[in-house]
VOGU-3710 file (C-alpha; in Angstrom, 3 decimals, decimal comma):
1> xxxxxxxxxx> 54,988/75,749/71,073  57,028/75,936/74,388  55,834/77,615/77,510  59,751/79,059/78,107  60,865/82,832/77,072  63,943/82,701/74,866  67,075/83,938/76,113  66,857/87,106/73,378  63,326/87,874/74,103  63,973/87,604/78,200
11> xxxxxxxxxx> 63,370/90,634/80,085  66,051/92,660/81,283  67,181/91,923/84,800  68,032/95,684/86,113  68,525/93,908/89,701  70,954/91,788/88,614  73,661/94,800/87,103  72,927/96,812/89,935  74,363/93,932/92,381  76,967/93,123/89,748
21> xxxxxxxxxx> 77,917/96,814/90,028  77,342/96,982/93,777  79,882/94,320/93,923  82,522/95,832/91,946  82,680/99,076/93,828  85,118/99,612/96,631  83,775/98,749/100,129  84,733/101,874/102,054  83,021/104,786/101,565  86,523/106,845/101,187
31> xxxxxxxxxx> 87,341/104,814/98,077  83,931/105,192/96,541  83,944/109,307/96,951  87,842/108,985/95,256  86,723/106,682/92,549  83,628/108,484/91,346  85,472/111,900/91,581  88,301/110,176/89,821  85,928/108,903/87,064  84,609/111,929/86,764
41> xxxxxxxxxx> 87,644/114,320/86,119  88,922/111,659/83,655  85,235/111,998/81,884  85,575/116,271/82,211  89,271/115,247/80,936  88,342/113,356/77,866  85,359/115,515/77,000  87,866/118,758/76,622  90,840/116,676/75,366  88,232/115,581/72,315
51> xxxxxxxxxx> 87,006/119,536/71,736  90,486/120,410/72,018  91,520/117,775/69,601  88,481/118,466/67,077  89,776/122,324/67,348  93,558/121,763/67,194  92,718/119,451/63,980  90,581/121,991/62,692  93,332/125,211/62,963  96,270/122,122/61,555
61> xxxxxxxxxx> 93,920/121,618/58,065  93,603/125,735/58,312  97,194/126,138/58,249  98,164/123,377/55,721  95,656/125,046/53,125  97,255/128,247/53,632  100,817/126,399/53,654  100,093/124,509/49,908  98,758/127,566/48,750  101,559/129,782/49,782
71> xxxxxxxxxx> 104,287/127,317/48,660  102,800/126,284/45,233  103,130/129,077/43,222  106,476/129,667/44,476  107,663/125,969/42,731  105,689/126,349/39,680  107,234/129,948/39,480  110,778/128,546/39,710  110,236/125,439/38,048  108,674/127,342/35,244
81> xxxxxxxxxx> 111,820/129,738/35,211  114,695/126,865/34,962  112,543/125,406/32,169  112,442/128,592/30,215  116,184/128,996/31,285  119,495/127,770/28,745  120,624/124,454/29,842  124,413/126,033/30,551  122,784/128,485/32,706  120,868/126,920/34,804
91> xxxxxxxxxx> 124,284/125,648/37,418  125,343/128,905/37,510  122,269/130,615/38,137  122,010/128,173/41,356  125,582/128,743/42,234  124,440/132,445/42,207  121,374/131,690/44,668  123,211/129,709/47,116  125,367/132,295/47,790  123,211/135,358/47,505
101> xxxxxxxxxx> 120,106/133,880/48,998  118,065/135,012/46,673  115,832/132,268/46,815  113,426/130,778/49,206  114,459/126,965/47,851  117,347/124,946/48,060  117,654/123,869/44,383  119,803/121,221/43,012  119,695/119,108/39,222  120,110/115,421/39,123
111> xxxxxxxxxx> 119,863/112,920/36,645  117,421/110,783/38,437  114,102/110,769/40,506  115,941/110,890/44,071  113,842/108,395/46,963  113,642/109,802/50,003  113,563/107,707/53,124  111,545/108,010/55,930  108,909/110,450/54,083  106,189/111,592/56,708
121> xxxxxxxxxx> 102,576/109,806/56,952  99,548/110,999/58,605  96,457/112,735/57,803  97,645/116,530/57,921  101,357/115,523/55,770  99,354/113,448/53,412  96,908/115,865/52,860  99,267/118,948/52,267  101,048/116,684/49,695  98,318/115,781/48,220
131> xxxxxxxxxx> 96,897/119,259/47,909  100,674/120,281/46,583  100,523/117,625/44,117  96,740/118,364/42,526  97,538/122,135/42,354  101,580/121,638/40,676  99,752/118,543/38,496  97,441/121,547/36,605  99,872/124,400/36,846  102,604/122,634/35,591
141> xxxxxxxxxx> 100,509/120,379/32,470  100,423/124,352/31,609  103,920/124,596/31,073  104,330/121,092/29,726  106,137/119,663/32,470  105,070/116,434/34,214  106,501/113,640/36,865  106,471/116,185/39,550  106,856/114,360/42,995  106,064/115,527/46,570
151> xxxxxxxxxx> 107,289/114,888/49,565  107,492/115,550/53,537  110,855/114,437/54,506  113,054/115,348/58,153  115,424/117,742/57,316  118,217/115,683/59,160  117,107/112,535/56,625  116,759/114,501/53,234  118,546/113,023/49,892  120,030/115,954/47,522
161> xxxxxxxxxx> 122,385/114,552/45,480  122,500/111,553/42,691  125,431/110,353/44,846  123,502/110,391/47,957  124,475/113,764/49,224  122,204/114,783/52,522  121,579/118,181/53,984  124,314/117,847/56,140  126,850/116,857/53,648  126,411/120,576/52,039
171> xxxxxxxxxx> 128,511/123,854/52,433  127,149/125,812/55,769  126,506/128,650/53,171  124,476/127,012/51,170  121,997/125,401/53,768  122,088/129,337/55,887  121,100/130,670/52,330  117,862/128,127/51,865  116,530/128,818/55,291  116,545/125,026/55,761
181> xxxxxxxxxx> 117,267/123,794/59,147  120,779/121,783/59,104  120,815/120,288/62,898  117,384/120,116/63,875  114,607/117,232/62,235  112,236/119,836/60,575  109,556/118,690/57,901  110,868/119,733/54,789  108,536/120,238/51,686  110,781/118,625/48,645
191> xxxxxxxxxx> 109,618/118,790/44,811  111,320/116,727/42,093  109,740/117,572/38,878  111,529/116,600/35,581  112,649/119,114/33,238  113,562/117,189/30,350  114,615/113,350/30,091  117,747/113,157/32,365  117,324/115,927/34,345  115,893/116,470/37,946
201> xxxxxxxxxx> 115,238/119,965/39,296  115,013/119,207/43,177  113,649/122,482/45,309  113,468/122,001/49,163  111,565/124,402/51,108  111,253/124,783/54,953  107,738/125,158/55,980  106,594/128,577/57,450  105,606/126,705/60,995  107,774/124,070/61,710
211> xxxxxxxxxx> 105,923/122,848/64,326  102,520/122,291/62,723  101,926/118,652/63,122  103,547/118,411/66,733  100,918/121,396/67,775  98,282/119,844/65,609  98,451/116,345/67,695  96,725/116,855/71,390  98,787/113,408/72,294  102,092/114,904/72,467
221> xxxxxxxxxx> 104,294/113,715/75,486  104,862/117,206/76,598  101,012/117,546/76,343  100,239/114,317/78,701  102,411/115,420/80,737  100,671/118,466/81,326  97,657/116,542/81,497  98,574/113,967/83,519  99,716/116,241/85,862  96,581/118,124/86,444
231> xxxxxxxxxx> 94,768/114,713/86,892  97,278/114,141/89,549  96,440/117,323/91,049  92,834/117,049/91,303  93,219/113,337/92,612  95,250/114,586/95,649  92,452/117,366/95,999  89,852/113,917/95,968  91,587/112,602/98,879  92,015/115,264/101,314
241> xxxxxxxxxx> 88,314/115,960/100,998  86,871/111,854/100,778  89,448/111,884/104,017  87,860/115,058/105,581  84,321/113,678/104,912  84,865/110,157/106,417  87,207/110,688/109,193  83,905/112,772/110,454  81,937/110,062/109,514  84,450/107,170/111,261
251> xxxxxxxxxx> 84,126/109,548/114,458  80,758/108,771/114,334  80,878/105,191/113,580  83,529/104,347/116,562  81,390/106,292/118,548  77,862/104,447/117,892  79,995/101,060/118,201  81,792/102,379/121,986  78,007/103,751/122,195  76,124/99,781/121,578
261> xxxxxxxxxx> 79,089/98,592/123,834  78,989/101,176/126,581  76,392/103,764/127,568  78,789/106,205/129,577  80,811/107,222/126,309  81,552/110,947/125,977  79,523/112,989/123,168  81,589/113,075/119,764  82,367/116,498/118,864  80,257/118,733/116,409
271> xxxxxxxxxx> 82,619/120,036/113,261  83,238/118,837/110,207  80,693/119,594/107,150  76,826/120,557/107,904  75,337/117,287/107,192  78,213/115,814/109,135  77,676/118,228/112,154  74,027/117,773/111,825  74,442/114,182/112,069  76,732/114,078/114,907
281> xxxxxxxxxx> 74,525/116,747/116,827  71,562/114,297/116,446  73,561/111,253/117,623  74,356/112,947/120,845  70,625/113,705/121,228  69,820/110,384/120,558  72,535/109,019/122,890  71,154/111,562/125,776  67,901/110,644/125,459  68,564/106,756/126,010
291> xxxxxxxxxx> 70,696/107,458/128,603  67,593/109,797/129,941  65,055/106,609/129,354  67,113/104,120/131,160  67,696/106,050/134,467  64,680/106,803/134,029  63,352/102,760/134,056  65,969/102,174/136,858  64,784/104,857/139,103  61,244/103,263/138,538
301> xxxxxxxxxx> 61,980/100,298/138,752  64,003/100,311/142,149  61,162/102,370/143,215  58,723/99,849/142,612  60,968/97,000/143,909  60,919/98,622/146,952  57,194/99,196/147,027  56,520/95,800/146,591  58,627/94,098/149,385  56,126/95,633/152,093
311> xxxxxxxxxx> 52,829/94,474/150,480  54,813/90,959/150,179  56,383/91,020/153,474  52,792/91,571/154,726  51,281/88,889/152,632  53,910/86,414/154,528  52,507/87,571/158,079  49,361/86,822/156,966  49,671/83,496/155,106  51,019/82,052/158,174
321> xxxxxxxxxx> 47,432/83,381/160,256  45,787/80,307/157,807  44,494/77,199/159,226  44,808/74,823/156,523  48,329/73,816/156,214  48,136/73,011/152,705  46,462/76,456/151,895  49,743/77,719/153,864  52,301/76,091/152,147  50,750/77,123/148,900
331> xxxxxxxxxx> 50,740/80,982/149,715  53,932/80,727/151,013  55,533/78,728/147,738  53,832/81,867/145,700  55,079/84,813/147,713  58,893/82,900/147,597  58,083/82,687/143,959  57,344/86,213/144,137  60,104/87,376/145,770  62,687/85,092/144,294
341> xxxxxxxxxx> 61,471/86,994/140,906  61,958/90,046/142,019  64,981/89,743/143,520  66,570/88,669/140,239  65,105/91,321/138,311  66,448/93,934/140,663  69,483/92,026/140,730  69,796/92,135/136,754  68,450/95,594/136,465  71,741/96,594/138,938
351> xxxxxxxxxx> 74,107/94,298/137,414  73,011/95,298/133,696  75,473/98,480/134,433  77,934/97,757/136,587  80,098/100,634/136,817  83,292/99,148/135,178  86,121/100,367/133,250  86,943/98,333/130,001  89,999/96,558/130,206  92,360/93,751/128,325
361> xxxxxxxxxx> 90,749/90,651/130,125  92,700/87,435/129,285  89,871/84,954/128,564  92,903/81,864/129,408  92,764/83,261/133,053  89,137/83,984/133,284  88,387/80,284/132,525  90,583/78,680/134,560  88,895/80,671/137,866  85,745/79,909/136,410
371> xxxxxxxxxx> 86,320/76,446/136,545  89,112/75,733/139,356  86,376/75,399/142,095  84,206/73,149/140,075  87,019/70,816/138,698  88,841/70,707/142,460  85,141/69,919/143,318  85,261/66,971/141,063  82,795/68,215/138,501  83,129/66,078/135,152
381> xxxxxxxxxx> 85,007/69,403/133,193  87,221/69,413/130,891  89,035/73,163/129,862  91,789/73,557/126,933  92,300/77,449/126,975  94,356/79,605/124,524  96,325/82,715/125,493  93,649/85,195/123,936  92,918/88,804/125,241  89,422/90,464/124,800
391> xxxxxxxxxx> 88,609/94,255/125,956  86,183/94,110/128,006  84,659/94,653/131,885  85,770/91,183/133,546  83,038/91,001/136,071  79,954/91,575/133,422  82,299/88,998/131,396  83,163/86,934/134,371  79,043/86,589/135,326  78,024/85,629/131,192
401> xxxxxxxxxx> 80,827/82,853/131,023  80,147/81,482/134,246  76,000/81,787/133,801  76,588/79,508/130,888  79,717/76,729/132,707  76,923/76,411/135,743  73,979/75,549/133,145  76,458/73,143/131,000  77,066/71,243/134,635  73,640/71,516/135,770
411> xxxxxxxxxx> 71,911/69,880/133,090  74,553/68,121/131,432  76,350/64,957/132,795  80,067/66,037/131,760  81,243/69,004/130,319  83,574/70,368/127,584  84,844/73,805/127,470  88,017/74,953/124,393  88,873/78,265/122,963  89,562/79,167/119,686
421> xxxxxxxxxx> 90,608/82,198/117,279  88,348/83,289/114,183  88,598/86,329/111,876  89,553/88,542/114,897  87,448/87,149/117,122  88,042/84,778/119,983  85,608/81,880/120,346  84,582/80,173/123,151  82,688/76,333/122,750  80,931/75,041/125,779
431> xxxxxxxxxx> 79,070/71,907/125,457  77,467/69,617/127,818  76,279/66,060/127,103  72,638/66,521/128,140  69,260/66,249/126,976  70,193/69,560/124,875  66,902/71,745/123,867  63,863/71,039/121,131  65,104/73,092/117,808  62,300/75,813/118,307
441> xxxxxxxxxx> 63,628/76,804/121,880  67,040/77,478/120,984  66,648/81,330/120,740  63,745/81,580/122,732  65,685/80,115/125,353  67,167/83,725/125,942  63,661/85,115/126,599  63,523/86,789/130,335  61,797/84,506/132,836  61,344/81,447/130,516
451> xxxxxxxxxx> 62,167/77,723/131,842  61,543/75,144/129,968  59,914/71,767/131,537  63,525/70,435/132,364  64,743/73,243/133,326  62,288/73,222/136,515  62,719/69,238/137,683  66,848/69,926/137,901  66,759/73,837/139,650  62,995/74,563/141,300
461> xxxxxxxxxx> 64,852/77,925/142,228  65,920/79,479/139,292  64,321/82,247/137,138  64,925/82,355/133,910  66,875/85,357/133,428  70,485/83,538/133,377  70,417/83,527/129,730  69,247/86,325/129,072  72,024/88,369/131,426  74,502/86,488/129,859
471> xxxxxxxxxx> 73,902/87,167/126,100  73,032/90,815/126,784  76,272/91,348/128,267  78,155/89,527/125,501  76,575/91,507/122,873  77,146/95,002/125,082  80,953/93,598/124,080  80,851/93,964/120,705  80,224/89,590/120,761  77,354/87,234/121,026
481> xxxxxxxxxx> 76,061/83,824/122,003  74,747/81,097/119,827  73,160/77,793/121,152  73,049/74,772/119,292  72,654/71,210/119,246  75,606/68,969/118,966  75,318/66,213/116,445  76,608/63,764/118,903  74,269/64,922/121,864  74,049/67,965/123,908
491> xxxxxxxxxx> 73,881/71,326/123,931  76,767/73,344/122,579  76,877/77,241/123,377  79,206/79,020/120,999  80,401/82,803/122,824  82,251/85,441/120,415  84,064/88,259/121,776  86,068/90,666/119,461  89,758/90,315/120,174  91,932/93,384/121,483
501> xxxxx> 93,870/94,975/118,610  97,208/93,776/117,832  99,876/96,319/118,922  97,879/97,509/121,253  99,268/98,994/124,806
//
């Protein structure tokens, strides 16, 4: 026996279809709301178009019952009479009704079983001949007549005459005096039954509602029209309101994007449906409250800054009171440690949110003065720039680019620094030909205060937060930073920065 499951006995993978589904459905929300409402007016649409159908069908059988039943006796009646009547009569007793009116038939003898072209088909004309037929077939075995033939036939295509005479081809009187319709395609109910060998009686009756089969089919063009126009309707209806209900909701997402860019942005206004104003009202709380917590941690953290320099400054009078020189020089290498840590945290802390209006920064010009001093210097540097624009505050920009140009020339022996243009983003490569960095430190590089072993034999002085300053303030930009190890040696730091929109002033 095998250990597999058969593919008919496998269970049913629900996860699957729902990803399969999630992947068919429009992206936007907008398009979802207009697709489901579409789907489900054309499901409201095609659950009353069936009742309506099952209904009209339903009246249409109604009606052709009472139809055969009204019309058969009326052709067994007459046929019964023209058998009964003389031979030489019988013309001038139908010269006599087609110009009296007297009858409700148009009646004409022929020698032969006339066809009739273009005979209607369907369920509701082959039923009412069929009922015709079954009813004249008893009634008229009564009288000893047989070879009666039924048929539907358009008024504008019916046969009268052995010498292919049409409607149309008769006297005006004649057709006004039948009721039949001359210039309009009307089913007409026409009987042919045989007399006696040789001879045709041919009655042609216009039904009491014409228009039974058009109103008994719910498919009519006039009918989709209609319907196609109400669908129409309702889907202009579905796109005012999915427009109503996302431009709230793209309000909201423009402002939590200008929000993770820039903490200053103005509160988004408070309309649009409950939920909607509900949500927006709670995103302004939420934006308030942050903005609360981190003046907040500035105040206290300027506060203690300043606290500590006195303790530290008194620390330094002291350490120099020591005897032992080597006691001395230690103290004094801590409290510069000290210090030199606390000055860049305070330094960070104030730079973090630097009060600066976004602008269109070309990133072309903001290399080349990144780089000018350190390439008239010398400096191994190589720069191949593109004419790319990024909004953005240049001196948070200006302090992330050049945080990461010093490290690529401070630990790297030459250094390599091109542009580039991605999905609406502009992308910045700078790579050094250093050492690079051990696989597991290449995000935790970006931790605060961490130097690696390296780090400290090429710059005693840094402290750590160079990194970190310059991602943060990439990804406050609506970008980020990405280090990696070249497969030909070094490390290669790969910055993205959303470009400014195209058309924009």
């Amino acid at each position: 026996m095998g250990a597999g499951v058969s593919e008919a006995s496998a269970p049913f993978d629900g996860g699957r279809l729902a990803r399969w589904g999630h992947r068919l459905l429009p992206a936007s929300l907008r398009n979802r709301i207009i697709l489901f409402m579409l789907l489900g007016a054309l499901a409201s649409q095609g659950l009353v178009l069936g009742i309506w159908t099952h209904q009209l069908r339903d009246q249409a059988r109604l009606q052709v019952l009472q139809t055969a039943g009204l019309l058969t006796p009326a052709v067994v009646q007459a046929s019964r009479f023209m058998k009964a009547l003389p031979v030489q009569y019988r013309p001038l007793l139908v010269d006599q009704l087609r110009t009296t009116g007297g009858s409700r038939f148009l009646m004409q003898f022929n020698r032969t079983l006339l066809p009739q072209p273009g005979a209607a088909s369907g369920e509701l004309p082959g039923m009412m001949v069929g009922l015709v037929e079954e009813e004249l077939g008893r009634e008229l075995a009564r009288e000893g007549l047989s070879g009666a033939r039924v048929h539907l036939v358009p008024s504008d295509r019916l046969i009268v005459g052995d010498d292919r005479t049409t409607l149309a081809d008769l006297p005006q009187r004649w057709v006004e005096a039948s009721g039949l319709p001359r210039h309009e395609s009307q089913p007409v109910l026409v009987v042919q039954t045989s007399l006696e060998p040789g001879n045709w009686l041919l009655l042609a009756s216009a039904l009491p509602n014409p228009g039974l089969f058009l109103q008994a089919n719910p498919y009519a063009p006039d009918r989709l029209l209609l319907m196609f126009a109400g669908l129409l309707s309702v889907l202009l209806v579905m796109v005012v309101v999915a427009r109503g209900v996302t431009r709230s909701l793209a309000r909201l997402d423009q402002a939590a994007s200008a929000f993770a860019r820039d903490l200053t942005v103005d509160h988004i206004p408070e309309r649009g449906p409950l939920e909607v104003r509900r949500l927006a009202h709670s995103f302004n709380e939420m934006q308030a409250q942050i903005q609360r917590n981190i003046g907040d941690r500035e105040t206290l953290f300027r506060s203690v800054s300043h606290d500590l320099k006195t303790p530290i400054m008194r620390l330094g009078f002291r350490t120099e009171l020591l005897d032992d020189p080597e006691l001395r020089a230690g103290f004094k290498s801590d409290l510069q440690e000290i210090g030199t840590m606390l000055q860049g945290a305070l330094t960070t802390m104030q730079g973090a949110e630097l009060p600066e209006a976004t602008v269109a920064v070309p990133l072309d010009a903001l290399l080349r003065s990144l780089t000018e001093a350190a390439t008239g210097a010398g400096a191994p540097l190589r720069l191949q720039t593109l004419p790319l624009t990024v909004p953005g505050k240049p001196l948070a920009l200006k302090r992330a680019l050049g945080n990461l140009i010093d490290n690529a020339l401070r630990y790297g022996h030459s250094v390599e620094v091109d542009m580039a243009e991605e999905a609406g983003f502009a992308v910045i490569r700078i790579r050094d030909h250093g050492p690079g960095l051990p696989e597991a430190a290449l995000e935790r590089i970006f931790d605060p205060y961490l130097r690696l072993e390296h780090g400290r034999q090429a710059n005693s002085q840094g402290n750590g937060l160079g990194l970190w300053i310059a991602r943060n303030a990439v990804r406050r930009h609506g970008g980020d930073i990405v280090l990696s190890n070249h497969p030909d040696g070094g490390l290669l730091a790969r910055v993205t920065l959303r470009l400014e929109a195209r058309g924009a002033g």
